[in-house]
C-alpha positions in Angstrom: 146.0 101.2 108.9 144.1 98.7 106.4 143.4 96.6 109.2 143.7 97.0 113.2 146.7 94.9 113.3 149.1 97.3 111.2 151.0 100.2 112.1 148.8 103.4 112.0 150.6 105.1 110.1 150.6 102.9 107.3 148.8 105.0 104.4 147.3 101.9 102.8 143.8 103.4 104.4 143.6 106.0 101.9 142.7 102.9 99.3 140.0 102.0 101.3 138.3 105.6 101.5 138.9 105.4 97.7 136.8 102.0 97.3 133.9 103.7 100.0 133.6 106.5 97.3 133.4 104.1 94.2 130.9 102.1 96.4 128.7 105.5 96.8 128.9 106.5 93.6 127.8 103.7 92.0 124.0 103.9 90.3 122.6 101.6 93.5 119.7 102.4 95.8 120.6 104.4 99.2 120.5 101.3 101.1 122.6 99.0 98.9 125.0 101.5 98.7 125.3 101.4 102.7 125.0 98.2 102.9 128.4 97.2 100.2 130.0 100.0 102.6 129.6 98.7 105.9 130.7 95.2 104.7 134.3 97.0 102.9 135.2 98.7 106.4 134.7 95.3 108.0 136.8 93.4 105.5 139.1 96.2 104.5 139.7 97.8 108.0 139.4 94.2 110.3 136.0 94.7 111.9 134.3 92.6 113.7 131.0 93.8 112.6 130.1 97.1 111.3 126.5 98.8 111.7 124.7 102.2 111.5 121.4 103.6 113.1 119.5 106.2 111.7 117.7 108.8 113.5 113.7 107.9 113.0 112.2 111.2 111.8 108.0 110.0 113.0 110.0 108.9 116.4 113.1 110.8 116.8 114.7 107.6 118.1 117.8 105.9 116.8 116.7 102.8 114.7 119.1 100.5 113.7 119.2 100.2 110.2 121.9 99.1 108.2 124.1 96.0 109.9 127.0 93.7 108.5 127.7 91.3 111.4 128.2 87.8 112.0 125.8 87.5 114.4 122.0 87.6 114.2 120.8 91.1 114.4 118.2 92.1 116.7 115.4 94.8 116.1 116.2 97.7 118.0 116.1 101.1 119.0 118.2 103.9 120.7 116.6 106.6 122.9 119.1 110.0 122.7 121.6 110.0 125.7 121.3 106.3 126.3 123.7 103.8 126.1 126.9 105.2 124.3 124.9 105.4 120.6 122.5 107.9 122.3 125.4 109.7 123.9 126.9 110.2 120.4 123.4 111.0 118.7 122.7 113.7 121.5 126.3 115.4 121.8 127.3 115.1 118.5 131.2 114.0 119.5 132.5 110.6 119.2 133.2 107.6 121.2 135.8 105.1 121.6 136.0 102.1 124.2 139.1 100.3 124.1 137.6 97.2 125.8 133.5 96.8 126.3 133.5 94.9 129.4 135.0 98.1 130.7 132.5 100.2 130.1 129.1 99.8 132.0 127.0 102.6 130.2 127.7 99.9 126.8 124.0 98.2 126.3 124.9 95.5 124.0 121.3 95.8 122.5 121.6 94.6 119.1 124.5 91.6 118.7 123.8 89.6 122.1 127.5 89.8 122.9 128.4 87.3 124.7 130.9 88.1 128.3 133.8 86.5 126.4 132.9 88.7 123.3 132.7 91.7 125.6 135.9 91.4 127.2 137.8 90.7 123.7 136.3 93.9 121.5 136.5 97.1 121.8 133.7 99.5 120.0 134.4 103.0 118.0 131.1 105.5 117.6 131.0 108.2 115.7 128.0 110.8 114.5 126.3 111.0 110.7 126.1 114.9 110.5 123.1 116.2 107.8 125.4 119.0 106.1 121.9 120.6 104.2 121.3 122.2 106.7 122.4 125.4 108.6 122.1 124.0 112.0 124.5 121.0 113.3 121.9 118.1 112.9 122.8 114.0 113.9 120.6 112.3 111.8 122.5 108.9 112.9 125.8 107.2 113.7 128.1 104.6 112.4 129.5 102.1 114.8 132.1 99.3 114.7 133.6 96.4 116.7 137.0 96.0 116.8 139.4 93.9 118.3 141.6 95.0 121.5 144.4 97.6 119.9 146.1 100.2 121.9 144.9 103.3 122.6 147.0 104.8 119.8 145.6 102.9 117.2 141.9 103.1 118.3 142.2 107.1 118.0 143.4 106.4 114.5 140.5 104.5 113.7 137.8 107.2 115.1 139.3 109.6 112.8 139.1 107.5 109.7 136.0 107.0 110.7 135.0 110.2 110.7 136.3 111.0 107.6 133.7 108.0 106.3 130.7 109.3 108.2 131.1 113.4 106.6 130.9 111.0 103.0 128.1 109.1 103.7 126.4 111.8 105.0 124.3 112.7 102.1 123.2 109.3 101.2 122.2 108.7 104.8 120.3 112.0 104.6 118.1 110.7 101.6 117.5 107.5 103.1 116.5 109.4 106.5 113.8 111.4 104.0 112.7 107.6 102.1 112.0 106.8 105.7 109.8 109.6 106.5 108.3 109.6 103.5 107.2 105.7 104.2 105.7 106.5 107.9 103.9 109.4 106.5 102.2 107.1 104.2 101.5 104.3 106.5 100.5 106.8 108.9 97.5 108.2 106.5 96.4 104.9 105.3 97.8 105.5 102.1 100.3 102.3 101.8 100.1 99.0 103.2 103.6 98.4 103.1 103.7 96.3 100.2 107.9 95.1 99.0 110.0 97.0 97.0 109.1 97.4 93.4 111.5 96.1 90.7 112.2 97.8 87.7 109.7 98.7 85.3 109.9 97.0 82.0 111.3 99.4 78.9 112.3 101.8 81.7 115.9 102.4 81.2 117.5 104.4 84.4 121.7 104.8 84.5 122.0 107.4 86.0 121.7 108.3 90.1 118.7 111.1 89.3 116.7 108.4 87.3 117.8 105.2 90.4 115.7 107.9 93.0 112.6 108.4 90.5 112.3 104.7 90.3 112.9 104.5 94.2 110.4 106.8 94.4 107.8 105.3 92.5 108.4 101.8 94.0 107.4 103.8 96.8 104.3 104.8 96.2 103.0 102.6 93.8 101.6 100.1 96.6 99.3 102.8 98.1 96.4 104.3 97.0 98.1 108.0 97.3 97.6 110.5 94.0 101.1 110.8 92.4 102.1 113.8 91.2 104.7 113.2 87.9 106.9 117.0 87.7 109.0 117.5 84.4 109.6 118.8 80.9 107.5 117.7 78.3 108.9 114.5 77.2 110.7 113.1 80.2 108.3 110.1 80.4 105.9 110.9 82.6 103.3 108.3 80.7 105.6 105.9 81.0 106.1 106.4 84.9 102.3 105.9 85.7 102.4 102.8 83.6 105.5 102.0 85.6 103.3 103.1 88.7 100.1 101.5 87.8 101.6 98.0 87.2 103.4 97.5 90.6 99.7 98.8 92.2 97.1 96.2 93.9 95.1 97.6 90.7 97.9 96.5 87.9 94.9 94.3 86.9 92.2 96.8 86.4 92.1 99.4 83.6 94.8 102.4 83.3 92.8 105.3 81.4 94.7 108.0 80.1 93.9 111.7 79.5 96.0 114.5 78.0 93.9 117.5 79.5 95.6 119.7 76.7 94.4 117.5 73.8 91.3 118.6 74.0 89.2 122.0 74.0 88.0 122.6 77.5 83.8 122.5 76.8 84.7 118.8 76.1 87.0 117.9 78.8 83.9 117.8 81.2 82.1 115.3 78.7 85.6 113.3 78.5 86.0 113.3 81.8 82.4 112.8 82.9 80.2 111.6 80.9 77.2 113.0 79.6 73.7 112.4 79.0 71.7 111.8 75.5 70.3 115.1 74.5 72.1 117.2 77.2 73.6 119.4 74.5 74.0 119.7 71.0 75.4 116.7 69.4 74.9 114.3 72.3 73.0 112.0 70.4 73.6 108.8 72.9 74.4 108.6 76.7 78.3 108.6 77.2 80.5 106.7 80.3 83.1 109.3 81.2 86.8 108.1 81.5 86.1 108.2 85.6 83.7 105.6 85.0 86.0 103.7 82.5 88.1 104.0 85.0 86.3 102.6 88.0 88.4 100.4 90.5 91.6 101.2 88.0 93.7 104.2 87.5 93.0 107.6 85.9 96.0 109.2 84.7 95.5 113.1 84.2 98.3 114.3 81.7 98.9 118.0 81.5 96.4 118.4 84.6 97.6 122.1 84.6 95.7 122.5 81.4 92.2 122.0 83.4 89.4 124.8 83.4 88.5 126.1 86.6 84.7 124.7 86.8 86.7 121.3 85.4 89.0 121.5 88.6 86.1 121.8 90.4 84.3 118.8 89.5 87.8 116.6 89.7 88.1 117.8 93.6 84.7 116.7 94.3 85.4 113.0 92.4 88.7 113.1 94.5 86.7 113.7 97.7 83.6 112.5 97.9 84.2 109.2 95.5 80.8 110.6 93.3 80.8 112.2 89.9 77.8 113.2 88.2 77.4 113.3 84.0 76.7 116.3 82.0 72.6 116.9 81.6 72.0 114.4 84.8 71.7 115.1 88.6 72.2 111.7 89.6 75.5 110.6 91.3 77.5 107.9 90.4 80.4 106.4 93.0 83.5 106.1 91.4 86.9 104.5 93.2 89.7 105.5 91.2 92.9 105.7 91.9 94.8 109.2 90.3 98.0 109.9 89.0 98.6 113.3 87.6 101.4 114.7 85.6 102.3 118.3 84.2 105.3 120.1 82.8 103.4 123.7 84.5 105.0 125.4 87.4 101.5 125.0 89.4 102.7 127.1 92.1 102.8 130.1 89.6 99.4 129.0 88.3 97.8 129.5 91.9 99.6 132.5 92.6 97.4 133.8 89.3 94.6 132.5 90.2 94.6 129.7 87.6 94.6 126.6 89.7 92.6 125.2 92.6 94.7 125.8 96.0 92.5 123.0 97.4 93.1 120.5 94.3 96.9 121.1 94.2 96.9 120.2 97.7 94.7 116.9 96.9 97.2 115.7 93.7 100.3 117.0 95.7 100.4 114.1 98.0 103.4 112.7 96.4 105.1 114.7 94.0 107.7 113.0 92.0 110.1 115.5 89.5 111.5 113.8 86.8 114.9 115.6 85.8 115.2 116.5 82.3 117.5 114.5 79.8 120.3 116.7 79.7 120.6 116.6 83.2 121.4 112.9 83.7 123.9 112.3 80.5 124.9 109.0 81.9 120.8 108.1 80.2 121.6 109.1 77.0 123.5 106.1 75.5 121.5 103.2 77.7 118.1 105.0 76.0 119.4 105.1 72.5 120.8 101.7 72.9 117.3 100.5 73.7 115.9 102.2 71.0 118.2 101.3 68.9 117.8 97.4 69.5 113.6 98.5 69.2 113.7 99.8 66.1 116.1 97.1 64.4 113.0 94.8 65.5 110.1 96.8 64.5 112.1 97.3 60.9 114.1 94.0 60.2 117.1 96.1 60.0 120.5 94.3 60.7 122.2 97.7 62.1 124.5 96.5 65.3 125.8 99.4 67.3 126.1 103.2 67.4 129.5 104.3 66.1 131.5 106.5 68.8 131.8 109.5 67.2 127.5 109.2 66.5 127.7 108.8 70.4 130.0 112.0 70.6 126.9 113.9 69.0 124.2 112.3 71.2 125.9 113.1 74.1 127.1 116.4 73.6 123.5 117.3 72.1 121.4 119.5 74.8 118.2 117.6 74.3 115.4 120.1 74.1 112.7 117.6 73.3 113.8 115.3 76.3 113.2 111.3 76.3 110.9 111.7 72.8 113.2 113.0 70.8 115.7 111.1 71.4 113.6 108.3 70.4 112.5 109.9 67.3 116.3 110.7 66.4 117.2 107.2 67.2 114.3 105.9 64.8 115.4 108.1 61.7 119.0 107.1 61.8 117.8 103.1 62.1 115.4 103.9 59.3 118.5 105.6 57.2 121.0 102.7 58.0 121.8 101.0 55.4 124.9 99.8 57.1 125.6 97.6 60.3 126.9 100.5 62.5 124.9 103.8 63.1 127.0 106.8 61.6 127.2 110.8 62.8 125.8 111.6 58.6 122.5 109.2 60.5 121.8 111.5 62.8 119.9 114.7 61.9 121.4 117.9 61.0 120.5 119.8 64.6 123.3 117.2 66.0 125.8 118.3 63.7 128.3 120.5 63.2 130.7 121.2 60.2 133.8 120.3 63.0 132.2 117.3 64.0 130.6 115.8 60.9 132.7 113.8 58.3 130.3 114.9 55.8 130.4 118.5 57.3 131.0 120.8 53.9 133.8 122.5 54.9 135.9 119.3 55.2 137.8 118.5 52.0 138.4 115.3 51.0 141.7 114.6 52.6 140.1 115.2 56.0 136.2 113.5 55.5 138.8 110.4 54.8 140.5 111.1 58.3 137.8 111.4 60.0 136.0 108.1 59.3 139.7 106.0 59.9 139.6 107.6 62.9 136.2 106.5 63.7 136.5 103.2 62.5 139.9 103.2 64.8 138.0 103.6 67.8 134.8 101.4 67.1 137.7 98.7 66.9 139.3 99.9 70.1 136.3 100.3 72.1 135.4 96.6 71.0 138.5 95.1 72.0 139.0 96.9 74.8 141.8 99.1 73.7 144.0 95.7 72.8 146.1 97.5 69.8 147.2 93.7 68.4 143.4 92.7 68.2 142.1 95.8 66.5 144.9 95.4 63.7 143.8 92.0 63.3 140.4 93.3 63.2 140.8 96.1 60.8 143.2 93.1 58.6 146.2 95.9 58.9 149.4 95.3 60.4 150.3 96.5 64.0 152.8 99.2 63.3 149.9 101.0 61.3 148.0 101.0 64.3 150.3 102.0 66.4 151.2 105.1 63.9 147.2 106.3 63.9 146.8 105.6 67.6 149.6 108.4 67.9 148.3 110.4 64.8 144.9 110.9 66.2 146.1 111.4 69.8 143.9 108.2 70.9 143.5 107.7 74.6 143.7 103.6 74.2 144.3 103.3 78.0 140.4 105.0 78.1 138.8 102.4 76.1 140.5 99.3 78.2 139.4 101.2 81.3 135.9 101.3 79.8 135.8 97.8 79.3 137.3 96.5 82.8 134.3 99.0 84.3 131.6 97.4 82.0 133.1 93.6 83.0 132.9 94.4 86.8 129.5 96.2 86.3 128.1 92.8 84.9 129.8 90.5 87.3 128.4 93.0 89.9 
């Protein structure tokens, strides 16, 4: 069944639901994702064209969205129980039509089919089910042309794809939310609709948790909306309103910066403010407050949570009414800033005691982004220390190359308690104790180590510290030449058959590191 001209019962469709799951778990936005899928099932399976229309959450209309044809695509919606899309969106059950002409409830809305077109294809429909929730919900529906197959065959197809809508259904669901999340924004004012943000300089995102916060922020960063930056301490909040601040209509106007838990809260107010000569002791001039500084810019609020309540007052009132006034004076002053806020604080605790503004959390909670801690997106943790790494060789005029794999063991394994920053601090002691080309487990310090995983562990004795760096050298080799057993010896200047014998000493997965490398080639010529 890899095309509609083989036998159905050929199994060869299994490869293809295998290539639509490496397609969705690749680190790609929603949309791309969908995108690479519809144009595998048309090339894989022998569509015609492929397309899917998702249910607009501001409308509740079918919108089509996502298209791989060869024909020019119109802009257009479905109404529910409509046309045979709005069928499928209101009952839930699919559709086939062995030949279109056939069928007179077929709109042919989007493709401009033409009559010979119509009489040559026949069309499969099936529903995108949201699986979150408790209640059956269509939130859209994936639709193909195919050409005229027996009955038989067409039934085959539908099922297939089902199988392909129940796996898309989560990424279909978050791009359902990116939409609502857009018309909610356009709706208040709030964005323009500016084009999709690239990514941030120095921001390093691998994983899929990291790909959404930068979504996220692209978002958001063309509207005038107060961002709200979730997460640990350490996660990189700063760097995310930088990130967020640069892709604005403001990038070229000041970003001012406040940690709100830097200082003692009788100065926040002057920080924050302003005040006037003589309006208490030690006020020897007048002082600009960081609002002002940050006039037609952006005010980023670190630690917000950290606020006093007469300071969250005066911050809803600048967030309001546009006006600040200085400590000592009664005269106003308009400010237009633009705010971004971040805190590591669960504020909903905070206004359950009575510690934080109901009416200011819903001000700064227009757009809450949570940035997931560093052990939670591992895939992070060797892109980051690779940056750093190549950072800190720079700022040191060190000649140190690469991490070693075993050093990357450590890193990985490590839980991460200080997030992001220390990571980057780790990363900056080891360059700083190279005196080698190649970063070393004894680099890294002693929290990451273990006497079973350190060759300079003191319960190792000679015999086995030895072992442990040929073994590491071993697979630095192997990892560079992507587990090809003939380079590495000529690498190491040994013969083969020694090799060979540690390969099998060590228990060395080789076929791992030439996997790693066929991944990493595709990745680039991706």
């Amino acid at each position: 069944m890899s095309t509609t001209t083989q036998d159905t019962s050929d199994l060869s469709y299994l490869n293809t639901l295998k290539l639509v799951q490496d397609t969705l778990t690749q680190d790609t936005p929603f949309e791309e994702s969908l995108n690479e899928l519809l144009k595998l099932l048309a090339r894989d399976m022998g569509y015609v064209r492929a397309f899917m229309v998702i249910m607009d959450p501001k409308t509740e209309n079918l919108k089509l969205s996502l298209t791989y044809s060869p024909a020019q695509t119109d802009d257009v919606t479905y109404s529910p129980g409509r046309g045979i899309i709005g069928r499928v969106f209101d009952s839930g059950e699919s559709i086939t039509i062995t030949r279109l002409s056939d069928d007179p409830e077929f709109l042919n809305k989007a493709f401009g089919r033409s009559e010979d077109e119509l009489k040559k294809l026949g069309f499969i429909c099936v529903p995108v089910i949201n699986l979150r929730t408790d209640d059956i919900e269509v939130i859209g529906a994936l639709s193909v042309d195919v050409p005229l197959i027996p009955a038989d065959d067409m039934a085959a197809h539908r099922q297939f794809l089902e199988v392909v809508a129940g796996i898309i259904a989560g990424h279909v669901a978050q791009l359902q939310e990116e939409m609502a999340t857009q018309n909610h924004l356009l709706s208040q004012g709030l964005m323009s609709g500016g084009t999709e943000t690239p990514t941030p300089k120095d921001f390093v995102a691998a994983s899929k948790a990291m790909r959404l916060v930068l979504r996220q922020s692209g978002q958001v960063a063309p509207s005038r909306a107060t961002a709200l930056l979730r997460g640990e301490s350490g996660t990189g909040k700063e760097l995310l309103a930088e990130a967020i601040h640069s892709s604005s209509p403001r990038a070229d106007k000041p970003l001012i910066k406040l940690n709100c838990a830097a200082l003692p809260s009788e100065l926040i107010e002057s920080e924050l403010f302003g005040h006037q000569k003589g309006a208490f002791t030690g006020a020897f001039q007048t002082k600009r407050g960081l609002f002002e500084v940050a006039d037609q810019g952006t005010l980023f609020l670190d630690e917000i949570g950290e606020l006093s309540m007469d300071a969250q007052a005066k911050v809803l009132r600048a967030i309001q009414e546009k006006e600040i006034q200085r400590v000592g004076s009664e005269q106003t002053i308009t400010v237009d800033v633009r705010l971004i806020c971040a805190t590591h604080q669960p504020l909903e605790e905070l206004l359950e005691k009575g510690l934080f503004r109901e009416d200011l959390y819903y001000r700064i909670n227009v757009f809450p982004i949570f940035i997931p801690p560093l052990k939670e997106r591992r895939e992070d943790i060797l892109p980051l220390a690779e940056h750093f790494l190549s950072d800190f060789t720079d700022e040191y005029g060190k000649e140190v190359k690469r991490i070693s794999t075993p050093a990357i063991e450590l890193l990985s394994m490590y839980h991460w308690p200080g997030n992001v920053r220390e990571l980057k601090n780790c990363l900056e002691r080891a360059v700083l104790l190279c005196e080698e080309k190649v970063i070393r487990t004894y680099h890294l310090p002693p929290t990451l180590q273990s006497a079973e995983s350190s060759a300079t562990g003191t319960n190792l004795s000679f015999g086995e510290a030895v072992a442990k760096f040929e073994q590491e050298l071993l697979i630095d080799s192997l990892k560079k030449t992507g587990g090809n057993m003939l380079q590495s010896a000529r690498d190491l200047r040994v013969s083969y058959r020694i090799v060979n014998y540690k390969v099998k000493k060590y228990n060395i997965d080789v076929k791992k590191y030439s996997q790693s490398k066929k991944r990493m080639k595709n990745k680039l010529e991706g």
